[in-house]
C-alpha positions as CSV (number, residue, x, y, z in Angstrom):
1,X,-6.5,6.1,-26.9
2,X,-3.0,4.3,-28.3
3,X,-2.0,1.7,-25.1
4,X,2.0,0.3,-25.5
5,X,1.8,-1.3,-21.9
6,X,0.0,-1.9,-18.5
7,X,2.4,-1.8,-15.4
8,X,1.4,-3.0,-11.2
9,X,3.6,-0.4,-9.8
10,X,3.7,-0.9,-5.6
11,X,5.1,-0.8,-2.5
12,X,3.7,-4.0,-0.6
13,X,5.3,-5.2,2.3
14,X,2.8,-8.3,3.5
15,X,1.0,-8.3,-0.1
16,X,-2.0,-6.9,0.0
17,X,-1.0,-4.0,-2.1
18,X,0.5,-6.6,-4.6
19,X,-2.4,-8.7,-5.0
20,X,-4.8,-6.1,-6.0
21,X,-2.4,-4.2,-8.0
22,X,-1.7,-7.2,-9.9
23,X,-4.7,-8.4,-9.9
24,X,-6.6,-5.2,-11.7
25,X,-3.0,-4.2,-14.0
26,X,-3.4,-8.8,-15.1
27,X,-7.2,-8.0,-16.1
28,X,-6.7,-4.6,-17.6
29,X,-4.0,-6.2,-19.9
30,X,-5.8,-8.9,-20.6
31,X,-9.1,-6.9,-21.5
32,X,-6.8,-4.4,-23.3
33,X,-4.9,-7.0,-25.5
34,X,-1.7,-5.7,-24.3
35,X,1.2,-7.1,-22.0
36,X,2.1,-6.1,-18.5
37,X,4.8,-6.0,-16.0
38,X,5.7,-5.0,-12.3
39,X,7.7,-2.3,-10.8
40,X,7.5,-3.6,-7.5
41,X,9.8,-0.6,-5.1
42,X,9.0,-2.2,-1.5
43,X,12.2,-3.0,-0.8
44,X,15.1,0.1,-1.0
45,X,17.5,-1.1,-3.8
46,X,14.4,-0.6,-6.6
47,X,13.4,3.1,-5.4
48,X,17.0,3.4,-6.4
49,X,15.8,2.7,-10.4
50,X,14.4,5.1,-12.4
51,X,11.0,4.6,-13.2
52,X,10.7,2.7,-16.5
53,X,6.7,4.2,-17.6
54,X,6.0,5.7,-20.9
55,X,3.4,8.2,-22.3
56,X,0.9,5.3,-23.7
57,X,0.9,3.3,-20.6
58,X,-1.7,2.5,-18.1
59,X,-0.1,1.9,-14.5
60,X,-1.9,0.9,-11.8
61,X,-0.2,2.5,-8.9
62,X,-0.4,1.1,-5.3
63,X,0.4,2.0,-1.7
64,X,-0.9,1.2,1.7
65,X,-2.1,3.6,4.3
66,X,-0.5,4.5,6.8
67,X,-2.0,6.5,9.6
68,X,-4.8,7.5,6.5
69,X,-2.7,9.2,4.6
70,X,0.6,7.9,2.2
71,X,3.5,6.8,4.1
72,X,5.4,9.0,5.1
73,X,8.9,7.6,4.8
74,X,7.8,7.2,0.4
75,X,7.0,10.8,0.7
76,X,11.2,11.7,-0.6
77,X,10.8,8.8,-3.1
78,X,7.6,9.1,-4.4
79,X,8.7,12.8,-5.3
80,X,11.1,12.1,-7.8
81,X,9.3,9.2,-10.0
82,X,8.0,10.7,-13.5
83,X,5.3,9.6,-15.0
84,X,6.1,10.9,-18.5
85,X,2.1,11.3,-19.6
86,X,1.6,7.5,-18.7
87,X,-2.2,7.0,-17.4
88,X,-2.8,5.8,-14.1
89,X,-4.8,4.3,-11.4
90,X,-3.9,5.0,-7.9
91,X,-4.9,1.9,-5.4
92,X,-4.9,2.7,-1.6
93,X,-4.8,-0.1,0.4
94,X,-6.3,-0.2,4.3
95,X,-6.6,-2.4,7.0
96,X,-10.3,-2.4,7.7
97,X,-10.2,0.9,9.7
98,X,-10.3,3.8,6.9
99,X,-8.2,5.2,3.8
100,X,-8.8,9.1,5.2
101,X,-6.6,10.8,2.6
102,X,-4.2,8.2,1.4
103,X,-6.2,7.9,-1.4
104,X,-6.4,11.8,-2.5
105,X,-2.9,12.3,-1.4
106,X,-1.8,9.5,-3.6
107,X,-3.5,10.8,-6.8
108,X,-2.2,14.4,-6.3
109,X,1.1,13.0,-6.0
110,X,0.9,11.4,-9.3
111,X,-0.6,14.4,-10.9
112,X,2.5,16.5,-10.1
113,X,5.0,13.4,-11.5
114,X,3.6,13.7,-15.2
115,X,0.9,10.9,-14.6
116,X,-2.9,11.2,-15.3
117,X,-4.6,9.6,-13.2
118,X,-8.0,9.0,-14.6
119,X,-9.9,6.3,-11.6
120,X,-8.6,5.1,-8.3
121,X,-9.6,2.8,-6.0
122,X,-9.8,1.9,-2.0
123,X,-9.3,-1.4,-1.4
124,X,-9.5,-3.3,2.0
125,X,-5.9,-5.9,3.1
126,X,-5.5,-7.6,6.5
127,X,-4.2,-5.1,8.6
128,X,-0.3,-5.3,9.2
129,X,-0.8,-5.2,12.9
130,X,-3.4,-8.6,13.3
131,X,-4.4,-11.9,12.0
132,X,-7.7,-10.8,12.5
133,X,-8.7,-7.6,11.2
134,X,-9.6,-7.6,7.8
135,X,-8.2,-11.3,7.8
136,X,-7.1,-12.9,4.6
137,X,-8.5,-9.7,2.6
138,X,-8.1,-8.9,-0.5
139,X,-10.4,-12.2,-0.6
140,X,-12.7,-13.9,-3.1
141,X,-15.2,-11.0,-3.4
142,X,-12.6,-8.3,-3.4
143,X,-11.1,-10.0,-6.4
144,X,-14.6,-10.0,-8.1
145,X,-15.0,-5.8,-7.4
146,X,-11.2,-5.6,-9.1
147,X,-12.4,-7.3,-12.2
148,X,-15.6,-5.5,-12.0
149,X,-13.6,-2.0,-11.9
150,X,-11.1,-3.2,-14.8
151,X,-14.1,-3.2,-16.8
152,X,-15.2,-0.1,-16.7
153,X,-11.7,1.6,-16.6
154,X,-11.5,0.0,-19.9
155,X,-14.4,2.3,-21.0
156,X,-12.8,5.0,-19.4
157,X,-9.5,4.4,-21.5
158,X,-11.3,4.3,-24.5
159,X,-13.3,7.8,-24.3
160,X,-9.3,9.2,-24.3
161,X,-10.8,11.6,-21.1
162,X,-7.8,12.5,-19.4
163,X,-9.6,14.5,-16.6
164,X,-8.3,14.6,-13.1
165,X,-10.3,11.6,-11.2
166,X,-12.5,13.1,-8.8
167,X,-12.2,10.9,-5.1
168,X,-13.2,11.4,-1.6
169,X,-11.2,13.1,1.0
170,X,-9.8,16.6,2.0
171,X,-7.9,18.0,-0.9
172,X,-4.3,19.7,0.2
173,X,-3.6,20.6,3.1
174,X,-4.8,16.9,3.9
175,X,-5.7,15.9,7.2
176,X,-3.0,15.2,9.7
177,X,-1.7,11.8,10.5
178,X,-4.7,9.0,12.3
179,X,-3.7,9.5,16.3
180,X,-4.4,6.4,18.3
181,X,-5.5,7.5,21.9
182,X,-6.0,5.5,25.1
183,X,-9.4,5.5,27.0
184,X,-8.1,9.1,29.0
185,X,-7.7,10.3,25.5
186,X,-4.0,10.6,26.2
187,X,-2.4,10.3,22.3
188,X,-0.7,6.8,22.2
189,X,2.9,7.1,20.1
190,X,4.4,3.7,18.7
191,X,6.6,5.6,15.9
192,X,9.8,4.6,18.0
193,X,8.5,1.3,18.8
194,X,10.7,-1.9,17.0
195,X,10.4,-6.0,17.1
196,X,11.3,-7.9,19.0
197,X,13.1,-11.4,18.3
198,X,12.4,-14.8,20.4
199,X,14.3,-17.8,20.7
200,X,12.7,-19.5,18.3
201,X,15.1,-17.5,15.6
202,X,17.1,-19.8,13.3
203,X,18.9,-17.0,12.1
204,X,17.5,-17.5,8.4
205,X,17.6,-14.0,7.7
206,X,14.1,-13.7,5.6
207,X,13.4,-10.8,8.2
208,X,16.4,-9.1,6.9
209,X,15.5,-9.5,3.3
210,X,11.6,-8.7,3.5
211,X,12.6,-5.1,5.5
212,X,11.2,-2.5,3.2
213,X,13.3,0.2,5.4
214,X,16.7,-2.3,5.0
215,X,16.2,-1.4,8.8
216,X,17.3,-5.1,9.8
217,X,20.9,-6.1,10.8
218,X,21.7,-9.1,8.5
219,X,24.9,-9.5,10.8
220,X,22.2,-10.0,13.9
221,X,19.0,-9.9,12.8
222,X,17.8,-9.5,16.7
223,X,19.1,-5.4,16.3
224,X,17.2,-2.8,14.0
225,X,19.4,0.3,13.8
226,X,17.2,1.6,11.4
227,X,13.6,2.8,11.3
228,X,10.8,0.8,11.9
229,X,7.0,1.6,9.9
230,X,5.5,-1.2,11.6
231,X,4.4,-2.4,8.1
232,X,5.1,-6.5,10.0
233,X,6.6,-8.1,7.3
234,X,9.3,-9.4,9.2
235,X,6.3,-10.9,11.7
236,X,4.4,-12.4,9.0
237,X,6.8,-14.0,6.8
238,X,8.9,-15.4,9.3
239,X,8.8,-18.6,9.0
240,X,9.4,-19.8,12.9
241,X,7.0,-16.8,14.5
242,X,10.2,-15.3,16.4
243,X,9.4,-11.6,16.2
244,X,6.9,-9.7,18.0
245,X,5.9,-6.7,19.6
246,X,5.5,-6.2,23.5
247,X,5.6,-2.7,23.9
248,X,2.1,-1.8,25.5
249,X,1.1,1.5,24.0
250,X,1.2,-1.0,20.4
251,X,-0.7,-3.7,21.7
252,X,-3.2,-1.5,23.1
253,X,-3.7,0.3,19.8
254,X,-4.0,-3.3,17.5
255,X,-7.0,-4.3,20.1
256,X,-8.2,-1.5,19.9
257,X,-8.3,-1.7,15.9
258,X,-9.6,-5.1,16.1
259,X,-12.1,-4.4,18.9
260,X,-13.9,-1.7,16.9
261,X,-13.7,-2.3,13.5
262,X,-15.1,-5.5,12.8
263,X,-17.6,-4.5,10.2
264,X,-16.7,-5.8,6.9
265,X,-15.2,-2.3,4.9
266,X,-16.1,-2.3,1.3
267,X,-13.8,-1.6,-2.0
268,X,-14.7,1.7,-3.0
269,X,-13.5,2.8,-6.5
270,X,-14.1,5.9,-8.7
271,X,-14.0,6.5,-12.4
């Protein structure tokens, strides 16, 4: 099978996503003798573009999980990219707890844009929430699993079978949205929960910049008029630790995460 080009397509807003995207589209090129490139539509003025992928390109094509499934708010976007024939590799990315059905969502959204997606892959990111679950993964072994999966995609591209990868999870009507719940069992609801922004500000903007919603005033950077997906870039790449969360209902849900999922979640990957 004829290859023009290998693409890290993503929406990363702490860089997990990004690093394994890259990481597997860098050693697929590389294995494949071909260049590569990014499409990288985290932030809102690129899922403006029109996707740029061609019918002999390979593009690995990477979200996070939200609540195990897609996120929701690239639901609108992610409906309008086209493929155009171009092969690809859908990468979910989860904080330690699960993937659910981001994963099977994912590929069957790519089916219906004109890709063919012909492997995917569940890899494990620190969790947007902590500093502790799944801390600094992807990690050294993660990286070796990527590597290990490029290879045999490779075989897989060269076989030309097109054939709609088989993964795990519940095909459509997936299963609804992950529901954190307290210790009554009473359902625990952060969707309207937003940052909040200490004295420790300088004003510097980055939080502004990094938004993947554009939900940040840059005018005062202490009000978000728009939504929030709780993704945390603006609380890990600030520079001066000046946002935060308080709201109880969120706390109690990150503990909770990092309370009881400690085990070490493995890279799954299917081709």
């Amino acid at each position: 099978m004829k290859v023009r080009k290998v693409w890290a397509a993503y929406f990363s807003a702490t860089g997990t996503t990004e690093k394994v995207v890259k990481g597997l589209a860098k050693s697929l090129a590389k294995k494949l003798g071909m260049e590569w490139d990014c499409f990288d539509f985290t932030l809102p003025k690129a899922r403006k573009l029109e996707t740029p992928f061609q019918e002999e390109d390979v593009v690995v094509f990477g979200t996070p999980t939200i609540a195990g499934r897609v996120p929701n708010v690239l639901l609108k976007y992610l409906a309008t990219i086209e493929g155009r024939g171009a092969l690809a590799i859908p990468i979910s990315l989860y904080g330690n707890r699960n993937y659910d059905d981001c994963l099977i969502e994912l590929r069957d959204i790519l089916a219906k844009a004109h890709f063919y997606p012909i492997a995917a892959g569940a890899f494990i990111g620190e969790h947007s929430f902590s500093k502790i679950l799944g801390a600094g993964r992807p990690d050294e072994k993660d990286m070796t699993i990527v590597e290990e999966f490029a290879e045999k995609i490779v075989k897989k591209i060269a076989t030309g079978d097109k054939t709609l990868i088989e993964v795990k999870g519940t095909p459509d009507p997936y299963r609804w949205y992950y529901q954190p719940r307290d210790r009554q069992g009473n359902p625990v609801d952060i969707r309207k929960v937003k940052p909040l922004t200490n004295e420790e500000c300088t004003d510097c903007k980055i939080c502004a910049k990094v938004c993947p919603m554009g939900s940040i005033s840059f005018e005062n950077v202490r009000e978000i008029p728009g939504i929030c997906i709780k993704c945390c870039a603006c609380i890990k790449k600030c520079p001066e630790d000046a946002k935060y969360y308080e709201d109880t209902g969120y706390l109690y849900h990150q503990h909770e995460l990092e309370e009881g999922y400690t085990r070490r979640a493995e890279p799954e990957y299917f081709v």
